[in-house]
Backbone bond lengths (Angstrom), bond angles and torsions (degrees), N, CA, C in turn:
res aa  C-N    CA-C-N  psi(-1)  N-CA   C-N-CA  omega(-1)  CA-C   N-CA-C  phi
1 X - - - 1.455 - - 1.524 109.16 -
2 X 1.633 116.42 128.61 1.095 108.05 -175.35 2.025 126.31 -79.94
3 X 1.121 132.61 161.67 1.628 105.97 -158.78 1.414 121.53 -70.15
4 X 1.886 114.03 0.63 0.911 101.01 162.18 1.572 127.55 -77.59
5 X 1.247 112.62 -1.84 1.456 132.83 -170.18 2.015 89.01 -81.58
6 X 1.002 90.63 -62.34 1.746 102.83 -178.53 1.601 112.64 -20.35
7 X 1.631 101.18 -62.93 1.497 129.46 -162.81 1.502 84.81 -80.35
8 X 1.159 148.78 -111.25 1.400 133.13 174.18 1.671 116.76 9.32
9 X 1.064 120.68 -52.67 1.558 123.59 -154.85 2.327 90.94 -78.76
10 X 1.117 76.82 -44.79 1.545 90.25 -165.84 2.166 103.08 -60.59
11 X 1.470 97.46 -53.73 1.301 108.36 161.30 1.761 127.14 -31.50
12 X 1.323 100.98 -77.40 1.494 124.53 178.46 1.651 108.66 -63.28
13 X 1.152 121.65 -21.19 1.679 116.80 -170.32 2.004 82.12 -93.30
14 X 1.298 140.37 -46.45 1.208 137.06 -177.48 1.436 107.82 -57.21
15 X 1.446 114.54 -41.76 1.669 113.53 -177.23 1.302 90.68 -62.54
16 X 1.697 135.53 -65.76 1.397 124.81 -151.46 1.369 117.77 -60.81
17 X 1.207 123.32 1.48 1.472 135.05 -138.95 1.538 64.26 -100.54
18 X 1.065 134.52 -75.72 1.611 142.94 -136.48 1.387 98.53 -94.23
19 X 1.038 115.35 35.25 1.832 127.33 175.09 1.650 105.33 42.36
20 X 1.617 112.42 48.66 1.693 96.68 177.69 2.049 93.04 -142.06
21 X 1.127 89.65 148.39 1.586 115.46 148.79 1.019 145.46 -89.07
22 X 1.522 134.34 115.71 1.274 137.94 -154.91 1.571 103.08 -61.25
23 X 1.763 131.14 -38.63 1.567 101.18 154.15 1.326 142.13 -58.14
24 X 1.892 98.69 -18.75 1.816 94.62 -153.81 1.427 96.30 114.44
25 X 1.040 136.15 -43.13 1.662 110.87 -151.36 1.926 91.44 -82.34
26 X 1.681 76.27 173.66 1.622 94.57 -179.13 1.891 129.03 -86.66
27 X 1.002 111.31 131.69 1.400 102.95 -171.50 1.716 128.97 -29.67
28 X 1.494 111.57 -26.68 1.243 101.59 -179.42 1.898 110.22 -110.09
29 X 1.766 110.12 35.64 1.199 116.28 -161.87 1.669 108.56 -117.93
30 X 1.531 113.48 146.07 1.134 102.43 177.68 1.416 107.89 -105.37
31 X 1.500 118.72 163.04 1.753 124.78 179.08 1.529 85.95 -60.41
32 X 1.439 93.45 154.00 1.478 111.21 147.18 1.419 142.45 -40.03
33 X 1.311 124.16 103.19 1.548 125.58 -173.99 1.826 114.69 -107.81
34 X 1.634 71.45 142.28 1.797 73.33 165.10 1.218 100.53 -156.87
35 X 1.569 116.24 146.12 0.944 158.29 -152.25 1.891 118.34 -114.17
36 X 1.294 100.60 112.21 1.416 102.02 178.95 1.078 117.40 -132.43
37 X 1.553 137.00 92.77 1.756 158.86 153.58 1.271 102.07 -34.42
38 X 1.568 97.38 134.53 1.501 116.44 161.57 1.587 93.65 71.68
39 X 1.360 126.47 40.37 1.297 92.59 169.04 1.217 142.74 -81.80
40 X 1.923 117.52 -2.64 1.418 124.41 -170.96 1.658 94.42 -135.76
41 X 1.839 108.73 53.88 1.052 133.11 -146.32 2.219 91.57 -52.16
42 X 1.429 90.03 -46.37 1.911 105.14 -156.52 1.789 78.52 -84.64
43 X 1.017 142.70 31.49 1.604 132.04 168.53 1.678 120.05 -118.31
44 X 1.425 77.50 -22.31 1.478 84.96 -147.74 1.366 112.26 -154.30
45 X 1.831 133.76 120.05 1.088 137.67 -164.28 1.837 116.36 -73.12
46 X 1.028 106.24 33.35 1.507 117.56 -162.75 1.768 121.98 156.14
47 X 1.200 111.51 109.52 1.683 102.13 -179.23 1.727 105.58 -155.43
48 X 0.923 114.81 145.09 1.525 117.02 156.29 1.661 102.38 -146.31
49 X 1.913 87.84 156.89 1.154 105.39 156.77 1.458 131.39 -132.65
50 X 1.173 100.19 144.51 2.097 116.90 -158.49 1.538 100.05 -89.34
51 X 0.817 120.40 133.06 1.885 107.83 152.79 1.871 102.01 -136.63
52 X 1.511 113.86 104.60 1.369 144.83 164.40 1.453 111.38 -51.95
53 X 1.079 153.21 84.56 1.133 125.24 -178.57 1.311 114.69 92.82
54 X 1.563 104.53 -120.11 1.537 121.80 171.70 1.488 109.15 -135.71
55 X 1.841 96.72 11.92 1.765 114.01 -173.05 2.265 93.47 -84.57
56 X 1.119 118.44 123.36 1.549 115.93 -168.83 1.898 98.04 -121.18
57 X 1.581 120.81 114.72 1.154 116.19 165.42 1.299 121.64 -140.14
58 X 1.366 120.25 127.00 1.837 128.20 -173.90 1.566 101.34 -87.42
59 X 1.479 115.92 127.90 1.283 128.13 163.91 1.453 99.97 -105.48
60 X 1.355 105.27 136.98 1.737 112.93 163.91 1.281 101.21 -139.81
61 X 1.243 119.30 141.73 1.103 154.51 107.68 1.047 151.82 11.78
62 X 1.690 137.72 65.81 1.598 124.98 -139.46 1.839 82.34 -146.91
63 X 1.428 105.03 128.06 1.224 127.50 172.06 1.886 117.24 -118.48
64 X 1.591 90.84 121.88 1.355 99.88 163.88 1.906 141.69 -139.47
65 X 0.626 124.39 -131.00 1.994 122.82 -165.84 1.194 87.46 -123.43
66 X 1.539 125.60 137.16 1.531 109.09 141.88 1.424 94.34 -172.41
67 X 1.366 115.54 -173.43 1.893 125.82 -172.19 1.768 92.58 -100.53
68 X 1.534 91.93 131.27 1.450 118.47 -178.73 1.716 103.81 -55.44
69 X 1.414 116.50 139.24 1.730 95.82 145.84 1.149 137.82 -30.68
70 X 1.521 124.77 153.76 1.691 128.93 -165.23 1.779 86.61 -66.53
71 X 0.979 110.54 -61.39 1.310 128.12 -153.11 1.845 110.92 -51.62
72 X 1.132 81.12 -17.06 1.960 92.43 -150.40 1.896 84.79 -143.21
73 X 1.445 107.95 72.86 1.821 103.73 170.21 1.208 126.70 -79.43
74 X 1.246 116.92 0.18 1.348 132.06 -161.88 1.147 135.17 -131.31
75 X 1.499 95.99 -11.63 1.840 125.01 162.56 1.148 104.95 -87.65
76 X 1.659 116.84 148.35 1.282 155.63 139.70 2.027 92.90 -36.72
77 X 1.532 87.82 148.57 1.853 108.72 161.31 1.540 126.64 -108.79
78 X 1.069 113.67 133.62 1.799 114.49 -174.68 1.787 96.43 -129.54
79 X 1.260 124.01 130.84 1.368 149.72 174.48 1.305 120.14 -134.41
80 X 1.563 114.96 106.80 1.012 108.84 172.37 1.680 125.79 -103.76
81 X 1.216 139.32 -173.32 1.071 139.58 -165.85 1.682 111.39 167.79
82 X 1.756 88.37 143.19 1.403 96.42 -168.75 2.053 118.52 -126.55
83 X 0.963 117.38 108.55 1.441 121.79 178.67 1.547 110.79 -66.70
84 X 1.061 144.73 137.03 1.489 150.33 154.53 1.771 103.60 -111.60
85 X 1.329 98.95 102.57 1.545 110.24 -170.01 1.844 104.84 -85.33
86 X 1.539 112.57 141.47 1.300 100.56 -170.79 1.451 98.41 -65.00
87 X 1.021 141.01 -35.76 1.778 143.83 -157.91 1.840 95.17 -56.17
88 X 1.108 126.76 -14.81 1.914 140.57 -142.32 1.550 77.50 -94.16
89 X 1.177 118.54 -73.30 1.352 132.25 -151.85 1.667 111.94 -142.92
90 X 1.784 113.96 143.28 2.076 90.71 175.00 1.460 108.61 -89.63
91 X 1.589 114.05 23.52 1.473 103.66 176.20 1.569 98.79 -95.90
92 X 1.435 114.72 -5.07 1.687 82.11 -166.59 1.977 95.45 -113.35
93 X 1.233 130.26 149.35 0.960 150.42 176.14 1.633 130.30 -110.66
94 X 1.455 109.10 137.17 1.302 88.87 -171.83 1.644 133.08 -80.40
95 X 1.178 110.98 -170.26 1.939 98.45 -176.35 1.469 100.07 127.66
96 X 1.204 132.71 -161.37 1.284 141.11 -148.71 1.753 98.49 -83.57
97 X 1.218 124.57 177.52 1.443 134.53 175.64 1.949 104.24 -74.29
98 X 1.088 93.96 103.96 1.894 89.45 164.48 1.166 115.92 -92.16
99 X 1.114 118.15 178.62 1.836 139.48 -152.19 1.794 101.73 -55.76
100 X 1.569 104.47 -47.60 1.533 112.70 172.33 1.590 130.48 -60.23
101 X 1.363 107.11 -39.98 1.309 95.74 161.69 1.456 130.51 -98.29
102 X 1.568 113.21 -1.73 1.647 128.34 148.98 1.573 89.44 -41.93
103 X 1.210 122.87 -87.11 1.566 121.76 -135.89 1.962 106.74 -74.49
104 X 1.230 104.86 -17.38 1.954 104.09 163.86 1.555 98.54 -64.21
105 X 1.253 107.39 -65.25 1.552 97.52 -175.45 1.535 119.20 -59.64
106 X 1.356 112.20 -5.21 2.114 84.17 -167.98 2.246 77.60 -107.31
107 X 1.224 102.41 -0.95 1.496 98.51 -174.23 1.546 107.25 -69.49
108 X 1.727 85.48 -60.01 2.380 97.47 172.33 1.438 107.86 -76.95
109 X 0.771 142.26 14.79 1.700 155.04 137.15 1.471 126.33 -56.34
110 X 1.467 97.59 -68.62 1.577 108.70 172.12 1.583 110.51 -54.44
111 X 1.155 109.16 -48.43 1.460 121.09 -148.99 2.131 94.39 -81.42
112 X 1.087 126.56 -15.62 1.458 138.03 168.32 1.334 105.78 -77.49
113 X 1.430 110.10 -56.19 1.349 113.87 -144.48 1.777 89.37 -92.24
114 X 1.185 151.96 -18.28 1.160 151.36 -164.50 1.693 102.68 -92.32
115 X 1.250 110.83 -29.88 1.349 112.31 -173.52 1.353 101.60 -87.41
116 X 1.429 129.52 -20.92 1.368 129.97 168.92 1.553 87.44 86.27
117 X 1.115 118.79 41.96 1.532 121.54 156.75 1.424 146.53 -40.55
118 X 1.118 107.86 -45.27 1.578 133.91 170.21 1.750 108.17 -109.78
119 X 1.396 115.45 121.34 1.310 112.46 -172.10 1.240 110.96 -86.34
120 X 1.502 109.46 94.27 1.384 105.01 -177.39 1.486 137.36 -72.03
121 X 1.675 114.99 6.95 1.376 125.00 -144.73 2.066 84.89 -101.39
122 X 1.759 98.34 -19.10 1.607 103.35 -179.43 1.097 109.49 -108.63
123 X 1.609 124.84 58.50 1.516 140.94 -166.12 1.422 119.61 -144.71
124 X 2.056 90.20 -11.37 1.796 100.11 172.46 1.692 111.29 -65.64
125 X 1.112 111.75 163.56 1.510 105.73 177.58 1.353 95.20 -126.50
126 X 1.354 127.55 -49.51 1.204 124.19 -160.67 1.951 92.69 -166.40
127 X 1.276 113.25 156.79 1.767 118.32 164.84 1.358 99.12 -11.93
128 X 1.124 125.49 164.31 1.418 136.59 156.83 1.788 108.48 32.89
129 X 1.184 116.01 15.49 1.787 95.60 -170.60 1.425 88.46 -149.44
130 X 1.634 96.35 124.29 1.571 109.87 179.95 1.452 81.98 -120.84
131 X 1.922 96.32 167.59 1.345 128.32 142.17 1.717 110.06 -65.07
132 X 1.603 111.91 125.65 1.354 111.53 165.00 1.583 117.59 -112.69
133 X 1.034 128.91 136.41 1.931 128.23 -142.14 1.951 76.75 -130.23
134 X 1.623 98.07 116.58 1.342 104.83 172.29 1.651 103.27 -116.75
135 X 1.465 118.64 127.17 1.439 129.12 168.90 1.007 125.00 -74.45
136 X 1.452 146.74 98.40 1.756 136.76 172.19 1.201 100.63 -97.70
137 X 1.729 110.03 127.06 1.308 104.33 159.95 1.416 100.31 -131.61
138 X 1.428 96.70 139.11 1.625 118.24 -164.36 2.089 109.77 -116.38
139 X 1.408 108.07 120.35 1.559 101.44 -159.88 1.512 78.01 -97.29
140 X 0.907 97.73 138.63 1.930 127.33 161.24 1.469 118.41 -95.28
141 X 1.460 116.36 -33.49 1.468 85.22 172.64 2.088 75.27 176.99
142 X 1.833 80.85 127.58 1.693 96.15 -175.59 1.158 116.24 -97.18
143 X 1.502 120.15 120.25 1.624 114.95 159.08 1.740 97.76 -114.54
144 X 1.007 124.14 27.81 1.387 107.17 172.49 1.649 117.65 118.82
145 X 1.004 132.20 133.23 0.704 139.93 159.82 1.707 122.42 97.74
146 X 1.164 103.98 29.27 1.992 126.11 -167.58 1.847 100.04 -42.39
147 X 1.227 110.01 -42.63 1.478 107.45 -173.30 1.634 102.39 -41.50
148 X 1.387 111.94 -82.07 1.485 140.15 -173.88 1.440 107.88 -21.76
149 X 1.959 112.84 -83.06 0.814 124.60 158.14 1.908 131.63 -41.21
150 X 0.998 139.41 -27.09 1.231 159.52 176.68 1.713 92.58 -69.57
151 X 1.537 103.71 -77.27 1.763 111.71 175.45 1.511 114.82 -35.38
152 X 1.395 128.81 -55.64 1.250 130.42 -157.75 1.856 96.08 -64.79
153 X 1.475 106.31 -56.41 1.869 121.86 -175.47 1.252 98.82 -55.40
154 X 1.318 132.12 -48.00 1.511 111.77 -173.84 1.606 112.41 -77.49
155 X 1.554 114.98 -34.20 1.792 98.36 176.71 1.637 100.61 -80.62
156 X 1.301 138.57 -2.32 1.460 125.25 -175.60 1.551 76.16 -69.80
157 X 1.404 110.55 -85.93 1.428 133.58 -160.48 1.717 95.49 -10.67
158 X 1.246 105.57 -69.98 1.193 130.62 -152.32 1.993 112.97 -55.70
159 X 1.687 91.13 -32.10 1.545 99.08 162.72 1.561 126.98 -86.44
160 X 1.637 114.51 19.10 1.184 112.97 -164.99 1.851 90.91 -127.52
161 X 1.373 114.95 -20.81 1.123 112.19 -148.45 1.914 98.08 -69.16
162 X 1.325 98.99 146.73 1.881 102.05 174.60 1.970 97.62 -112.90
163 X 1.523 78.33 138.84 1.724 91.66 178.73 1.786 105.97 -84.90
164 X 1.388 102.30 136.41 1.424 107.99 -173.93 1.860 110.57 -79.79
165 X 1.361 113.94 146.16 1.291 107.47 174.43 1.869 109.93 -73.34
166 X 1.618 80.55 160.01 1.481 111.24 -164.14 1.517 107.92 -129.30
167 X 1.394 114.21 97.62 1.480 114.88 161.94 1.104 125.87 -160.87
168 X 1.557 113.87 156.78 1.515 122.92 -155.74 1.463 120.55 57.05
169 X 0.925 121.64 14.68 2.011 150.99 136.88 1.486 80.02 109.75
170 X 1.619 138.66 81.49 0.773 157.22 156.09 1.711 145.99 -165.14
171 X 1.147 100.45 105.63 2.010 99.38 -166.49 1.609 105.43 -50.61
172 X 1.180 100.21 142.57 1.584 132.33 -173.75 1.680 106.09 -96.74
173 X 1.224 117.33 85.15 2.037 106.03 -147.86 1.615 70.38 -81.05
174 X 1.988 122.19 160.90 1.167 142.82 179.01 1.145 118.75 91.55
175 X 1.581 125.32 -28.33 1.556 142.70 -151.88 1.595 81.51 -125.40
176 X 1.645 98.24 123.22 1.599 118.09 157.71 1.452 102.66 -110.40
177 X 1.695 93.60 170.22 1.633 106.28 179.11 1.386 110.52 -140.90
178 X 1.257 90.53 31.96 1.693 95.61 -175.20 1.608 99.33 123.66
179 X 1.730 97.27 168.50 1.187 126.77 165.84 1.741 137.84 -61.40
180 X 0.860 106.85 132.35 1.714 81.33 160.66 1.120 156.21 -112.39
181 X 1.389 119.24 140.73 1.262 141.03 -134.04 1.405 108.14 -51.56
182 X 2.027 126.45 109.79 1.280 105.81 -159.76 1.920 90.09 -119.72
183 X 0.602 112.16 171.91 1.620 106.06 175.35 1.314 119.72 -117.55
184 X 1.696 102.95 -43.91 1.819 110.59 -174.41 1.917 99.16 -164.82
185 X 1.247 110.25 162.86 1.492 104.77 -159.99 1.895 91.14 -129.91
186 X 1.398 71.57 104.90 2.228 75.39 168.33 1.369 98.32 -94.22
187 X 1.514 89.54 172.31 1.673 96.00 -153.77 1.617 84.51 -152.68
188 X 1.724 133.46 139.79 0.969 103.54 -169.28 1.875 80.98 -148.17
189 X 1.671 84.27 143.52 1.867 99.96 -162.95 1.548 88.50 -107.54
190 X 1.152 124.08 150.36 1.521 139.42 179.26 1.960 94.43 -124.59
191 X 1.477 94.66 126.39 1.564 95.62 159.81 1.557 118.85 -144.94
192 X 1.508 112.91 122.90 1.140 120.28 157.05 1.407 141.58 -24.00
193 X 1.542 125.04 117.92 1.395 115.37 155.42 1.346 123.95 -83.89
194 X 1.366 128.24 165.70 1.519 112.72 -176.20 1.764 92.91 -163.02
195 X 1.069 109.13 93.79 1.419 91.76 -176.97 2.088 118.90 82.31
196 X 1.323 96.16 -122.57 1.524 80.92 -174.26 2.114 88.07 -113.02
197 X 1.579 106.60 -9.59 1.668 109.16 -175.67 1.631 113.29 -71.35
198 X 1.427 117.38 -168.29 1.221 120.34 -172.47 1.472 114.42 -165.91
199 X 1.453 110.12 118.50 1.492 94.43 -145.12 2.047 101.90 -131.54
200 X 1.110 106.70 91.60 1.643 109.62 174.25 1.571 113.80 -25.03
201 X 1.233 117.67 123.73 1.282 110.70 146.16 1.873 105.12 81.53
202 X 1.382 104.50 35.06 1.376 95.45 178.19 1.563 135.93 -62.96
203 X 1.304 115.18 149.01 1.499 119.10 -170.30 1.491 91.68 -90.18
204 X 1.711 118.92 167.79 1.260 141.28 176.14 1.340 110.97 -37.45
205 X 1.260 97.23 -53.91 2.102 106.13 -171.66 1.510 99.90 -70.37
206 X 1.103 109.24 -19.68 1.857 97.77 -159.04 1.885 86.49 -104.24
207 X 1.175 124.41 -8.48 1.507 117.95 168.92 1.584 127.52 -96.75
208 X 1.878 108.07 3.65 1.281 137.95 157.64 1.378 87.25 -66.62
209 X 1.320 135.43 -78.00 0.930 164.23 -155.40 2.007 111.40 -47.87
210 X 0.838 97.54 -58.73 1.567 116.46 -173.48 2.136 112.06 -55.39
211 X 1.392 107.95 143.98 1.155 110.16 -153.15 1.843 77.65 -105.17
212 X 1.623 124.46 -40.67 1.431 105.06 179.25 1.949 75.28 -154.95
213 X 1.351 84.04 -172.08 1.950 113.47 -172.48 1.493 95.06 -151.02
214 X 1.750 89.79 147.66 1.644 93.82 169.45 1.657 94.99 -140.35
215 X 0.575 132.03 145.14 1.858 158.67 -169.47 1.466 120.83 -124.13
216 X 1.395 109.02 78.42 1.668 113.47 -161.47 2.032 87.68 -109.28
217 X 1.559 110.70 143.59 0.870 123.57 -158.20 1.401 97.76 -153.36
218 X 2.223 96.98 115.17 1.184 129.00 -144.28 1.437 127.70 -114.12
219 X 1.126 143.70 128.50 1.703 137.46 175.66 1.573 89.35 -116.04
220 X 1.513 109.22 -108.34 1.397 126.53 -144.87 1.684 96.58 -130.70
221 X 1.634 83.30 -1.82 1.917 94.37 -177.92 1.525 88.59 -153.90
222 X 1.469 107.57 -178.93 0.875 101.34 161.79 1.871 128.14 -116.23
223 X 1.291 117.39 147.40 1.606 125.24 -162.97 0.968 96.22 -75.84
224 X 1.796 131.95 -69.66 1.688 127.76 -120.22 1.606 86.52 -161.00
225 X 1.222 87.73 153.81 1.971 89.33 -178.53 1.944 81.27 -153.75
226 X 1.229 120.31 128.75 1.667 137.51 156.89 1.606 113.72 -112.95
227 X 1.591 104.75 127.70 1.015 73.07 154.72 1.389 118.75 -142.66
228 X 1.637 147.80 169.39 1.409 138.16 -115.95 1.521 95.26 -148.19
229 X 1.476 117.68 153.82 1.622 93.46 170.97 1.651 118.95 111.74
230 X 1.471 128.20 139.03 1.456 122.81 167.04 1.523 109.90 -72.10
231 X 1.094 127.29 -22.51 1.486 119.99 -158.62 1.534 113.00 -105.02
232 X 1.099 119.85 -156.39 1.779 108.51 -150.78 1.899 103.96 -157.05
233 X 1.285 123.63 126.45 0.930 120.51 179.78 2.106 114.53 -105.47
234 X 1.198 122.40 163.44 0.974 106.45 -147.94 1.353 80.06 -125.50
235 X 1.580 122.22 -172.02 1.573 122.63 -156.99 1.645 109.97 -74.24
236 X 1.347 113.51 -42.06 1.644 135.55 -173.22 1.739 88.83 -47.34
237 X 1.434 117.94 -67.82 1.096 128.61 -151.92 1.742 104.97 -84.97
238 X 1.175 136.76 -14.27 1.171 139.70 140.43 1.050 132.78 -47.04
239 X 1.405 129.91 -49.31 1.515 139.24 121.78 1.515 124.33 -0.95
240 X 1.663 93.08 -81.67 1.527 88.18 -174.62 1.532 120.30 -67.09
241 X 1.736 110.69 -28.05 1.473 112.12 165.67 1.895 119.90 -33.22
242 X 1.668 94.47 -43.17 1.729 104.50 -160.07 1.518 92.26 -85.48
243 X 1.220 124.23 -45.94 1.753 106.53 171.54 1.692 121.83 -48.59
244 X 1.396 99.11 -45.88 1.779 103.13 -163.01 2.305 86.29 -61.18
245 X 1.455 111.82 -20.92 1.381 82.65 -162.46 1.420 83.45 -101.59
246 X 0.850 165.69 23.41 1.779 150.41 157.47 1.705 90.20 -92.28
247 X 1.164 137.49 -37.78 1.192 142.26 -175.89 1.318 100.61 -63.65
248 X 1.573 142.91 -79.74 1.068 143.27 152.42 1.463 128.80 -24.67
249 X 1.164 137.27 -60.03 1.130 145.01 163.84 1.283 102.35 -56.63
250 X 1.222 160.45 -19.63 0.949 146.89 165.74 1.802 129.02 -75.50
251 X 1.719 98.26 -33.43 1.490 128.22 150.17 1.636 116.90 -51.94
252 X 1.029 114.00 -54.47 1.717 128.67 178.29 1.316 113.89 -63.48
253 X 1.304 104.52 -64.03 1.683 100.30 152.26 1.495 143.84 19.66
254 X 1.902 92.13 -91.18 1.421 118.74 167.53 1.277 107.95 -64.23
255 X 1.295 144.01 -29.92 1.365 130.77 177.83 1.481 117.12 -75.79
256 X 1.145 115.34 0.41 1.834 110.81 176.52 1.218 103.61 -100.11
257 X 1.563 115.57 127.54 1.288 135.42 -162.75 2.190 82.01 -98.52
258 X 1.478 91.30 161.41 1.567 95.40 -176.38 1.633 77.87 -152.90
259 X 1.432 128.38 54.24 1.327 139.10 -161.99 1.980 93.34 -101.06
């Protein structure tokens, strides 16, 4: 951690001490989101963009042809993947995927693909030839918390996206044939430890700050639980982690338009 991370960490663990947040909000609260569909409407068969806070990330949407897994001949494919653009932050640089944006993506991955999110069984096209549904999510600019935000843009995206027609064993790019096939929308809340507190939806300074994170990822049950971090949460606080995110996720929810 670099020492401005230090001075931050030291900062933010003194605010939590005294039950406050350097915005104001309340420990089990998330920043303000908003949500914008279709944003690279003529690019791309599905996209939104999130802005968390002051945390900003575009998911799009890119659909293509290909042969199912051996295992799975009859399912549809979902791939996700995650960019950390230098413009986001000056720690991250460009070049191949490192360990950090590996683990956002296999995090909003798990948490889709566990809930059985995308119905992949209506993704066959023909013998050997599925629809394959590739996820980009691209961070624009980090204050914290990429999992959360990242999650919400790829299932918005993901409920907006239209499947392109397919005929004479060839995609028709402009021409949809429908939607795609979504079943149920997990939604996945990340919350901070900090000491002995627990704090939804942490910002950058307060994730200097943080001793571990857990990232539980929610429908009507729960899908996917990660968790991030040297430090260790104990049963009480595992608990309250999985309420604050059925509570939240259930809030987030109602804000995705499928318009």
């Amino acid at each position: 951690m670099e020492i401005e991370g230090y001075l931050k960490k030291d900062y933010i663990t003194n605010l939590v001490k005294q039950d406050k947040r350097e915005d104001a909000r309340k420990f089990d609260e998330h920043r303000k989101i908003l949500v914008d569909n279709d944003y690279v409407k003529d690019k791309a068969p599905g996209s939104c963009f999130v802005q968390l806070g002051k945390t900003k990330v575009l998911a799009g949407i890119s659909i293509a042809v290909g042969e199912p897994f051996s295992d799975r001949p009859n399912d549809g494919v979902m791939s996700t993947s995650t960019e950390l653009r230098p413009m986001a932050s000056p720690r991250f640089e460009s070049g191949p995927p490192n360990d950090e944006s590996i683990e956002i993506a296999r995090v909003i991955d798990r948490g889709i693909r566990e809930a059985g999110a995308i119905d992949t069984k209506k993704l066959l096209i023909e013998d050997n030839l599925v629809w394959i549904v590739f996820i980009d999510i691209h961070v624009l600019d980090h204050d914290g918390n990429l999992i959360d935000a990242g999650g919400i843009a790829a299932m918005s995206a993901l409920l907006n996206t239209r499947l392109p027609k397919y005929e004479d064993g060839k995609i028709i790019y402009g021409e949809y044939s429908g939607k795609l096939p979504i079943n149920c929308v997990p939604i996945p809340c990340t919350t901070a430890k900090i000491g002995k507190n627990l704090l939804v939806d942490p910002s950058l300074n307060e994730e200097y700050a943080m001793d571990a994170r857990l990232t539980v990822a929610t429908t009507d049950i729960i899908n996917a639980m990660q968790k991030g971090g040297t430090g260790s949460f104990n049963e009480e606080e595992i608990m309250a982690c999985v309420d604050a995110a059925f509570e939240q996720g259930n809030k987030i929810r109602k804000m995705l338009s499928t318009d």
